[in-house]
C-alpha positions as CSV (number, residue, x, y, z in Angstrom):
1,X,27.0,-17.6,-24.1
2,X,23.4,-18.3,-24.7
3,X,20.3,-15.6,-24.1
4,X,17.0,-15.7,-24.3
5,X,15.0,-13.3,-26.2
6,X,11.2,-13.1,-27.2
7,X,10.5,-12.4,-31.1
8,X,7.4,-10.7,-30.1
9,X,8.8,-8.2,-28.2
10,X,13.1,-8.4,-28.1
11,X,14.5,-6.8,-24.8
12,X,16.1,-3.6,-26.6
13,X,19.5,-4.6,-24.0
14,X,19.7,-7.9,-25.3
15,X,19.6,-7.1,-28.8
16,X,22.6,-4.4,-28.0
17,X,24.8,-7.0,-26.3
18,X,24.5,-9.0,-29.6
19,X,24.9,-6.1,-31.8
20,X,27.9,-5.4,-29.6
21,X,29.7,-8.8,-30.3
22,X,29.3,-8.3,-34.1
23,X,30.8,-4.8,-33.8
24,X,33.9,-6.7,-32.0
25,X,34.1,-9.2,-35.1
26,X,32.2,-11.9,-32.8
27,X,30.0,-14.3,-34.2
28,X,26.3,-14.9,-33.7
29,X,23.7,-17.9,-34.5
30,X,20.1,-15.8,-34.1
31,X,16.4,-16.9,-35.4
32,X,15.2,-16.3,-39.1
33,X,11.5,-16.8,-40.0
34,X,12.7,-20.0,-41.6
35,X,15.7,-21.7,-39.5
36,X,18.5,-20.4,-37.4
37,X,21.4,-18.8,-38.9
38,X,25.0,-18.3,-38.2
39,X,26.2,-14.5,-38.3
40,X,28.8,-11.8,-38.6
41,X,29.3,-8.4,-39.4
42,X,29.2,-8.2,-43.4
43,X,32.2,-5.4,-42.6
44,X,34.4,-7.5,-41.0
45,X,36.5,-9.6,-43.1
46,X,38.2,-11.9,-40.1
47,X,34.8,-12.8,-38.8
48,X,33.4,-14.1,-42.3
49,X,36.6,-15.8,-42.7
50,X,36.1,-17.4,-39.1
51,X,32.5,-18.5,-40.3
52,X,33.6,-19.9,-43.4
53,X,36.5,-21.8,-41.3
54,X,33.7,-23.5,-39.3
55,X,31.9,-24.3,-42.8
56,X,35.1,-25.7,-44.5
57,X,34.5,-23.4,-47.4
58,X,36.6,-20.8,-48.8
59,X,35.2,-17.5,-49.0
60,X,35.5,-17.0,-52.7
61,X,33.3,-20.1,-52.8
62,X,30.7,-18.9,-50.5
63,X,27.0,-18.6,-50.7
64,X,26.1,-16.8,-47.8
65,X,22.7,-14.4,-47.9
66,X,22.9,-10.7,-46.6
67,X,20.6,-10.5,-44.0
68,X,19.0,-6.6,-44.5
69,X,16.4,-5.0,-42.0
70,X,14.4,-3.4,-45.1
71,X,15.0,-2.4,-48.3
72,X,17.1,0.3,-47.9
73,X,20.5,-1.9,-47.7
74,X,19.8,-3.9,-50.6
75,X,21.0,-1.0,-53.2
76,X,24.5,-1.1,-51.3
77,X,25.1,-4.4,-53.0
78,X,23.0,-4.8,-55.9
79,X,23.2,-3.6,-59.5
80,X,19.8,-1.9,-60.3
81,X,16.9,-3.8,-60.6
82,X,13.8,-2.5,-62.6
83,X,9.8,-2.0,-60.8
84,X,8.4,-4.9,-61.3
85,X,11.2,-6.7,-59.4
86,X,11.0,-3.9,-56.9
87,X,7.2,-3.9,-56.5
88,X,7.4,-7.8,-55.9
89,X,10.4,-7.3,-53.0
90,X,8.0,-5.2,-51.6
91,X,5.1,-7.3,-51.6
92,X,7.3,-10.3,-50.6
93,X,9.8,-8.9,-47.8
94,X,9.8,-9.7,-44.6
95,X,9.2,-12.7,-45.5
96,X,11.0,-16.3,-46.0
97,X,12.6,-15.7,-49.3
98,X,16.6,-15.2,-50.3
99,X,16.6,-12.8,-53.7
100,X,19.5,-13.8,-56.0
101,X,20.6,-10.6,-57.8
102,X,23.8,-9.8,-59.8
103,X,26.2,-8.1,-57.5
104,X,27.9,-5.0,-57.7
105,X,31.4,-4.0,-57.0
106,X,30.9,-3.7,-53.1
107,X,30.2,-7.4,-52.7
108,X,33.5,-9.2,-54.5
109,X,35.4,-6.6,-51.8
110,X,33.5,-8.3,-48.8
111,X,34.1,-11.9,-49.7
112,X,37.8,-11.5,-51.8
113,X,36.1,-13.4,-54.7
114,X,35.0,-12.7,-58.2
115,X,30.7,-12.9,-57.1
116,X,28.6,-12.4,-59.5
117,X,25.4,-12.9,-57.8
118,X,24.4,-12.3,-54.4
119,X,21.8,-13.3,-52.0
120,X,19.2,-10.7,-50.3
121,X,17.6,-11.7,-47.1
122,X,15.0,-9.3,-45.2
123,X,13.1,-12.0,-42.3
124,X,10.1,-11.9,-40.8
125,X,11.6,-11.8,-37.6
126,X,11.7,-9.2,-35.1
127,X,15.0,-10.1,-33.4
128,X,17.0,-10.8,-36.9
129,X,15.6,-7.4,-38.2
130,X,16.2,-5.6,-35.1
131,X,20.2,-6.8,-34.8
132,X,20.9,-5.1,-38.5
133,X,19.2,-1.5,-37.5
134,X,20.9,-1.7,-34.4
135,X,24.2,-2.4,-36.1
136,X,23.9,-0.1,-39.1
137,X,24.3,-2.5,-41.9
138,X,23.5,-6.1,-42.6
139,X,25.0,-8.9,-41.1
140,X,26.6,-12.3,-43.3
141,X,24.4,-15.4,-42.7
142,X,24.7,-18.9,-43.5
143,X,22.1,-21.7,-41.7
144,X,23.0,-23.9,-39.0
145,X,22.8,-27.7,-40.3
146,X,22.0,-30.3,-38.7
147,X,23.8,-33.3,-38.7
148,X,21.1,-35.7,-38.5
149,X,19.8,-37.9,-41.8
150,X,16.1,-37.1,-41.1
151,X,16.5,-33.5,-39.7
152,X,18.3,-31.2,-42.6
153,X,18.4,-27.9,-39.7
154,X,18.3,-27.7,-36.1
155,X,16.1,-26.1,-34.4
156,X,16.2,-26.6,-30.3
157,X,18.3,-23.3,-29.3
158,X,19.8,-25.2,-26.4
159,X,21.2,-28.2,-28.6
160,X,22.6,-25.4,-30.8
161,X,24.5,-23.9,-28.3
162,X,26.1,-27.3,-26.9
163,X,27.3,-28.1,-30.5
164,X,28.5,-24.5,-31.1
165,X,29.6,-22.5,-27.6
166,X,33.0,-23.1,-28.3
167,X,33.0,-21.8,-32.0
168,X,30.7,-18.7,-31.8
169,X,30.8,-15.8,-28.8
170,X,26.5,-15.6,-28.5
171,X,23.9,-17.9,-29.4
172,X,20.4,-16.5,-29.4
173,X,17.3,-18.6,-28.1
174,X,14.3,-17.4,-29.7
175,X,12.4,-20.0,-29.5
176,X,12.2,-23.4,-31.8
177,X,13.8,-22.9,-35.2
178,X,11.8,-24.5,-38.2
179,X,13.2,-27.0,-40.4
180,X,12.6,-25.4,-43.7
181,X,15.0,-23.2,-45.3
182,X,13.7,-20.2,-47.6
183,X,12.4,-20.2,-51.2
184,X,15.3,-19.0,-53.4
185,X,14.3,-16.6,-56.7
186,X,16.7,-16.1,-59.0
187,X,15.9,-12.3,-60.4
188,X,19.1,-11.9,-62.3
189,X,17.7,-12.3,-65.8
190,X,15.1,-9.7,-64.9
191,X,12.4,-12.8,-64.5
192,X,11.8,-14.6,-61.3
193,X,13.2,-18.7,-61.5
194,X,12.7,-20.5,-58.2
195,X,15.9,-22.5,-57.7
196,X,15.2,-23.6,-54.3
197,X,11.3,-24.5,-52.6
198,X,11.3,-23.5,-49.1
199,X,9.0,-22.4,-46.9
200,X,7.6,-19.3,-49.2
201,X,5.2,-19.1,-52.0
202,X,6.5,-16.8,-54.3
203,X,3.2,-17.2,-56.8
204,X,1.2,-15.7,-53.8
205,X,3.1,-12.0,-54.6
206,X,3.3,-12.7,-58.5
């Protein structure tokens, strides 16, 4: 199934019918302020294992990011971090950044695995955002690749939704995706590493 829903101003129905999929173990692909993602329920253990099915990864092995709607989730999965990481998350989020930070005991639980680390998310885009306070608690995310040399993500909704209708229950169409994932910081050694340039600027918040 594949709706259509404006990041300026998300229908508040539409974004129930996808919160109600998740809540049934169903899986999403939605907008990011970077590219599109593919989602579940972070709760549900069957769907992540679905989504990592589609990725050919195991789930012990997996790098997804928790997609969060603020700050507030973040402590559910995260051993403490001191102010000035804080301050920076603050400055930074919503925004086009994933946050590496050491995990604590709730994450190896989700993904059966012995994580170490995990992977914050907090977009700058209405209808991602909305989806987790709707839902009560973040949703698992990995990005939709494309399989193109040039192109590394896709981006037309439409396109999406012919490559995945048969693997996911909703795709959303909110608009063109971009092609450039987000800037990954490592903050587990207390200091802020960029492993991965994306589409933020992490020295603009430093």
């Amino acid at each position: 199934m594949l709706i259509k829903i404006y990041p300026e101003n998300p229908n508040p129905k539409a974004i129930d019918q996808a919160v109600e999929v998740l809540k049934k173990g169903g899986l999403i692909i939605y907008p990011t302020d970077t590219v599109y993602g593919l989602g579940c329920d972070i709760t549900n253990q069957k769907a992540i294992e679905k989504i990592c099915r589609i990725r050919g990864i195991k789930p012990e092995k997996a790098n997804f990011s928790f997609i969060c709607s603020d700050l507030r989730h973040i402590s559910d999965f995260i051993k403490p971090i001191d102010t000035t990481v804080f301050r920076l998350l603050k400055k930074a989020l919503p925004g086009p950044f994933t946050f590496i930070f050491n995990a604590n005991n709730n994450v190896p639980k989700l993904l059966s695995s012995n994580k170490k680390t995990v992977g914050i998310r907090v977009p700058d885009n209405a209808i991602a955002r909305q989806i987790v306070e709707a839902l009560g608690n973040p949703i698992i995310s990995t990005s939709i690749k494309d399989d193109d040399e040039v192109i590394e993500y896709s981006t037309d909704p439409e396109l999406i939704h012919e490559k995945y209708e048969t693997l996911v229950d909703l795709v959303i169409d909110g608009g063109f995706g971009g092609n450039e994932a987000s800037t990954i910081v490592d903050c587990t050694s207390g200091d802020f590493e960029v492993i991965r340039e994306g589409k933020g600027n992490i020295e603009d918040y430093l």
